[in-house]
N, C-alpha and C positions, 0 to 999 in steps of 0.2 A: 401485154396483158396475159400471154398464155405462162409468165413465171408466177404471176399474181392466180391464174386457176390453178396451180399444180399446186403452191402453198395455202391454197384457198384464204387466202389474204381480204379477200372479199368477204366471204359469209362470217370470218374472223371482225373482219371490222364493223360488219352490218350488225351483228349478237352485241359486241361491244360497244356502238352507240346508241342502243336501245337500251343499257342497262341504266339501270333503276339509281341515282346518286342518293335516294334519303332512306333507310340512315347510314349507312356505314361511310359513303363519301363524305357527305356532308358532315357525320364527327370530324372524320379525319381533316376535316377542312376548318372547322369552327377550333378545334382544338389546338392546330399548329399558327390560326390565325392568333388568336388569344396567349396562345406561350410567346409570342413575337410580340404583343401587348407588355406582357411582363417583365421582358426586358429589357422596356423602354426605364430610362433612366426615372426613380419617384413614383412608377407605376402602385408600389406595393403601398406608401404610404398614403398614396390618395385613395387606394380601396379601405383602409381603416382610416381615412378622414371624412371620406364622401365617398359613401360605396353608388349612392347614385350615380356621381357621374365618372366612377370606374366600369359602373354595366350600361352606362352611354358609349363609352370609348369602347368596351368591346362590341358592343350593339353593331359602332361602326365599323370595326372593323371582321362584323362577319358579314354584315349587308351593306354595308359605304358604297359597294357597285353599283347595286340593286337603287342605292336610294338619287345617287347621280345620276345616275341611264335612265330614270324615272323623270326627275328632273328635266332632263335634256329633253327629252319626247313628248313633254306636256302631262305626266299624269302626276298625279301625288306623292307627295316623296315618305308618305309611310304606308305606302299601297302594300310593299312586301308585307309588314308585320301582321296582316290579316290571317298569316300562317302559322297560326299559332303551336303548331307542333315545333316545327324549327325553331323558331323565338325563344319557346321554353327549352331546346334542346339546347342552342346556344347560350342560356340562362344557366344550365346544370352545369356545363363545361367551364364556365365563368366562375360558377361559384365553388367547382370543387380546385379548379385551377388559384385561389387566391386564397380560400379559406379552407380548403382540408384540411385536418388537423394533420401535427406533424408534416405536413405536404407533403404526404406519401403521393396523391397523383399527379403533381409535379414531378416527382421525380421519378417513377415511373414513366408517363410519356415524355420526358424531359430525355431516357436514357437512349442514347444513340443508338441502336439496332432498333427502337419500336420509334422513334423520331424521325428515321428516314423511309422507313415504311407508313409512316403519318403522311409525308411529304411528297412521297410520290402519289398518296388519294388524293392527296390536297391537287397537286395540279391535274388531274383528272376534272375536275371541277373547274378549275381555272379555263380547262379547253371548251367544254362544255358551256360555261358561261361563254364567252367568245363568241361561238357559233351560235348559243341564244341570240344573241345583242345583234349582230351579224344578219342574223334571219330576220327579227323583229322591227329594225331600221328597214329593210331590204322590205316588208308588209307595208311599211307607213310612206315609206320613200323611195318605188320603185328605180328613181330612176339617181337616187343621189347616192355615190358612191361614197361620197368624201365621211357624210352622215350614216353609212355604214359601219364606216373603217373605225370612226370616231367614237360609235356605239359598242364597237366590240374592245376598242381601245380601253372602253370604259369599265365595259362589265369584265375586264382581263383582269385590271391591275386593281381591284380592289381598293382599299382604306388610301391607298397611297397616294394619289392624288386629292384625297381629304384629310394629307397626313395635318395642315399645319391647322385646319381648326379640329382636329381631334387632340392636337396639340394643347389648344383655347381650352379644351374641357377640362385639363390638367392642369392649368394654371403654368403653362409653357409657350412662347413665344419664339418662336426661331425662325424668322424667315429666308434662311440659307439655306431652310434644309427642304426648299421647293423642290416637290418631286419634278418638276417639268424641267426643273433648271441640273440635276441632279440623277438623273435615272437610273433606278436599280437594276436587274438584269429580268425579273421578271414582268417591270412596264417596258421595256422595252420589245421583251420575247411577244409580250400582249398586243403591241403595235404590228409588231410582223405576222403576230398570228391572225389577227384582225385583217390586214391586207388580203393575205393569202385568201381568208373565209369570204371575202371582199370579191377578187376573183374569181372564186368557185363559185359567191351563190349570183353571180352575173354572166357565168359561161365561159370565162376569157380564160380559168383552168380547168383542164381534162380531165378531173380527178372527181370522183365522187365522193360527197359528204363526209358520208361514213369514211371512208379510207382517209383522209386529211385529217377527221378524227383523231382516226388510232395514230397515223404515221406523228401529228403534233402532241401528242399527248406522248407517246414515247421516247420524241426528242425532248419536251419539257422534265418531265419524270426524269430522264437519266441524267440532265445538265444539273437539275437542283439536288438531287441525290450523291454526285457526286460534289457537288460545293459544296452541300453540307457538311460531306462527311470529311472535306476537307478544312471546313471552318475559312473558306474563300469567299470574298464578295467581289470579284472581277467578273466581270460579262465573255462570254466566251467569244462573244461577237468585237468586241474589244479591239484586236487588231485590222479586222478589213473596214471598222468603223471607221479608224482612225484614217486609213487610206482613202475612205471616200470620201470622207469629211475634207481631209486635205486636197484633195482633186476638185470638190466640186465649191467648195466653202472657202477654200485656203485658208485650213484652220491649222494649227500646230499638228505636229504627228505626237500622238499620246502612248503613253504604257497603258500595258493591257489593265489596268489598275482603278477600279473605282471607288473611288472616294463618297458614294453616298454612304456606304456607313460608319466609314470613320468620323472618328471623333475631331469637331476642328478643333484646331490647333489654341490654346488659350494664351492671351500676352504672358510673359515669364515677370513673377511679382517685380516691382518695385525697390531698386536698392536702394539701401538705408544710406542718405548722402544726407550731408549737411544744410539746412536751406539758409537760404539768405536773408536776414530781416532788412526793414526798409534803411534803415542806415549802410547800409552794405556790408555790415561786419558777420561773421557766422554764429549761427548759433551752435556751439555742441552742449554734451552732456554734461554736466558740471559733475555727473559723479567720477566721469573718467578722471586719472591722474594725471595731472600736471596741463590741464586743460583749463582753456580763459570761456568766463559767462562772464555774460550781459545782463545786471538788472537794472531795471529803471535806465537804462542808457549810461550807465557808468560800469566798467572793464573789474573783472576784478579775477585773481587767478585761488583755482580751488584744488589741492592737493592732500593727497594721505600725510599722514606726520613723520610716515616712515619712507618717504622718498625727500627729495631734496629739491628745494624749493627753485622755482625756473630761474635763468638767468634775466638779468636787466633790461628789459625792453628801453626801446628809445618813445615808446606813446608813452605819453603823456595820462597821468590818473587823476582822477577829480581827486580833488583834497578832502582830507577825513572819512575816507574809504581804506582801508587796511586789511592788507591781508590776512587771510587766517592764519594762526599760528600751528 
């Protein structure tokens, strides 16, 4: 502890988990929540098809935490929206994010130097939720850890875990694309931060609040900062995953490589073959050259005038059927 007094690490961290997240957090968090809306495949034309339920779909995914964690605990799942500052703050960001004109503020917070400075308030917020959810389970259920960790797991990862019916609201159906079956790096990061806060607010770690604070919220900010700026969707956690998972799971050993946001994979169209009718014989194109059609069950061969007519088959042709000349 005497390196934490000399950097005064302490009163550092103690100033910074008192600070204030509405408004500038919380933009930065609604804003870069909703640009991830937008990229969702169809997003833009269901906001000029049914801009209601494109500010459902953002709705959730600025409060989707808030209204699961609510859920879970027994209260009202539109208890948040009582706050109406945020609500409408989230509504303007929505509405300049889809409908600017020219989308100038699209592209503006869109452009990468003010989008990773978004991203870093954003998980700011992300820790801070955490430790909410963390705390407020730990009030209702002193003594239940699991229902701690689960709380803060909740209020971490956001939309994500209500990704597939915010999916419903779009008229999208994917059930592959379960976030529990599938985890991105920050439900995951939210699990571990969740644990950890789990720990602290039970005594089993040394560490005070505030300081696990700032020390998680720095490790979050620098991981998503730099993926972003790398345009990476791998977990950085990725290889000792894979090791424990294979030690204790006997699961395959994986690349560092997550697959939740790629695109799956789609069957490759259909080749153009021949099908068989129920006689057995093929059917082709009768416009190709020097190719045999079937009408009415009788063979008959159909060629350009300027190719040369097939040779002799040994089938046999129904009588008063002639080929064309």
């Amino acid at each position: 502890m005497d390196v934490l007094e000399v950097l005064n690490l302490g009163e550092i961290a103690q100033y910074f988990s008192k600070m204030a997240m509405f408004p500038v957090f919380d933009l930065a968090y609604y804003i870069v929540s909703i640009l991830y809306l937008k990229y969702e495949p169809g997003s833009v034309e269901v906001s000029r098809r049914s801009p209601v339920a494109s500010w459902l779909c953002a709705m959730l995914y600025c409060f989707g935490s808030y209204i699961l964690a609510d859920i879970m605990l027994g209260h009202s799942p539109i208890d948040y929206f009582h706050n109406n500052s945020h609500v409408l703050l989230a509504t303007a960001v929505w509405y300049l994010v889809f409908f600017c004109p020219l989308n100038l503020f699209y592209k503006c917070v869109a452009f990468m130097p003010v989008k990773l400075v978004l991203v870093a308030l954003k998980e700011v917020v992300r820790t801070r939720k955490i430790a909410a959810g963390v705390h407020h389970a730990h009030h209702a259920y002193h003594h239940g850890w699991f229902i701690m960790v689960i709380t803060g797991y909740v209020k971490g990862s956001g939309v994500a875990l209500m990704s597939n019916f915010e999916q419903l609201l779009r008229g999208v159906w994917r059930p592959e694309s379960n976030e529990i079956l599938n985890m991105s790096f920050p439900t995951k990061a939210s699990l571990y931060g969740a644990i950890l806060f789990t720990l602290q607010e039970t005594h089993w770690l040394p560490v005070s609040k505030s300081v696990l604070i700032c020390l998680f919220t720095l490790s979050m900010a620098t991981s998503k900062v730099v993926m972003t700026a790398r345009h990476s969707h791998g977990s950085p956690f990725a290889l000792v995953e894979s090791w424990v998972c294979h030690f204790l799971f006997c699961s395959p050993l994986g690349g560092a490589e997550d697959h939740h946001d790629h695109p799956h994979s789609r069957p490759p169209p259909p080749a153009r073959v021949s099908s068989k009718n129920q006689g057995g014989a093929q059917r082709r194109n009768p416009q190709e050259e020097g190719q045999e059609s079937r009408v009415d069950g009788r063979s008959h061969w159909i060629y350009k005038k300027s190719s040369p007519p097939p040779q002799t088959t040994t089938t046999a042709t129904t009588p008063g059927i002639q080929s064309p000349s």
